[in-house]
C-alpha positions as CSV (number, residue, x, y, z in Angstrom):
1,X,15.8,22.7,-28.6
2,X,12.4,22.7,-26.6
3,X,11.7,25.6,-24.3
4,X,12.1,25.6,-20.7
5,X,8.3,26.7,-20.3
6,X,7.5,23.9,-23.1
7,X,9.8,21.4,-20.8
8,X,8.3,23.0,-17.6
9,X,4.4,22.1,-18.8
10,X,5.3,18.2,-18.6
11,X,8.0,17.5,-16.5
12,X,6.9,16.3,-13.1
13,X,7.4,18.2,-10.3
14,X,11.4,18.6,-8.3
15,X,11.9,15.0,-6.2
16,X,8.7,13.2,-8.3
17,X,10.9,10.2,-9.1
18,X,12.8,10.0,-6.0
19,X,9.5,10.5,-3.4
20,X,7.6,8.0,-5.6
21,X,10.4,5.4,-4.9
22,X,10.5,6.2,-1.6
23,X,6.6,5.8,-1.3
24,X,6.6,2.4,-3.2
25,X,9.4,1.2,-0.6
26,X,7.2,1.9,2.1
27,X,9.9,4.5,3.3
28,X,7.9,7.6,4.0
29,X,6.0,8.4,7.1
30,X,2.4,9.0,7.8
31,X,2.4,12.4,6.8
32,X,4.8,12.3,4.3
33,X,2.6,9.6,2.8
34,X,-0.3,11.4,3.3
35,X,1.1,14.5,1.8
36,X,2.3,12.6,-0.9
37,X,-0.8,10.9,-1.9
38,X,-2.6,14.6,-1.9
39,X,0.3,16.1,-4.1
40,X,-0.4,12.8,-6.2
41,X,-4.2,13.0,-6.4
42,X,-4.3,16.9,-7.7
43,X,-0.8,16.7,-10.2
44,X,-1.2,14.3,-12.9
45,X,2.2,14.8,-13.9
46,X,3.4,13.1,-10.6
47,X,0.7,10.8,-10.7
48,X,2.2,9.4,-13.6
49,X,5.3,9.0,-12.3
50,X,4.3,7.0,-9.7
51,X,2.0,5.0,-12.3
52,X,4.9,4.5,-14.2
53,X,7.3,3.4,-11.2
54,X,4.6,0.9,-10.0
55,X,4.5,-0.4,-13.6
56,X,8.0,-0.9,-13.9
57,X,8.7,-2.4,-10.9
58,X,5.9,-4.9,-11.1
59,X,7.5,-5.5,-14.5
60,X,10.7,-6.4,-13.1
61,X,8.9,-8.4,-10.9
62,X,7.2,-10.9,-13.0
63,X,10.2,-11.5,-14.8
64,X,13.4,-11.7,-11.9
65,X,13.6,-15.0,-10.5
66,X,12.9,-14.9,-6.8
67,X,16.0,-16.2,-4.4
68,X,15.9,-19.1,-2.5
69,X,18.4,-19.2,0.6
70,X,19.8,-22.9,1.0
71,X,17.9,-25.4,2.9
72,X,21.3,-24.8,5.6
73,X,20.4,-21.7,6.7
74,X,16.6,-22.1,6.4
75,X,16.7,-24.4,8.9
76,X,19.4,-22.3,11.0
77,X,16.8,-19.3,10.5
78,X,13.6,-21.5,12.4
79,X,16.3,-23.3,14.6
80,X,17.4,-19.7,15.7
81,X,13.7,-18.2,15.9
82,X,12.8,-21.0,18.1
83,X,14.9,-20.5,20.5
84,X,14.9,-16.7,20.6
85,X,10.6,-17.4,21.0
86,X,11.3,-20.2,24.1
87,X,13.9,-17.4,25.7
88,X,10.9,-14.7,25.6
89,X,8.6,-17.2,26.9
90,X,10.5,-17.8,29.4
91,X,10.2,-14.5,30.4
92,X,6.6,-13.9,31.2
């Protein structure tokens, strides 16, 4: 069984995983991004984590087939936007 110190040297850092899915979702703020993109640029053990997050979501990506809502409610979607856009116009 590996040491903890041995285990230590190469796992990422506590919350890698979960901050780099919350950074790839576009769900952390400015600063949290920005302190995320520090931690990111001076750990390589994080950095690959998020390397390997991007990876396998782009993977997942390429190969899930992208849904297509029926023509129905695409056209009850731009029906709807219209009007909510002539309501605001008539507005101003």
């Amino acid at each position: 069984m590996p040491s903890s110190r041995l285990l230590s040297s190469v796992a990422p850092c506590p919350g890698a995983a979960a901050r780099a899915q919350a950074w790839l979702d576009g769900a952390l703020g400015d600063a949290e991004l920005a302190e995320a993109r520090a931690h990111a640029a001076a750990c390589t053990r994080c950095a690959d984590v998020l390397a390997v997050e991007r990876r396998f979501r782009e993977f997942i990506a390429s190969r899930a087939p992208r849904p297509l809502a029926p023509a129905t409610l695409r056209l009850r979607v731009r029906a709807a936007l219209g009007t909510a856009e002539r309501a605001l116009a008539g507005r101003t």
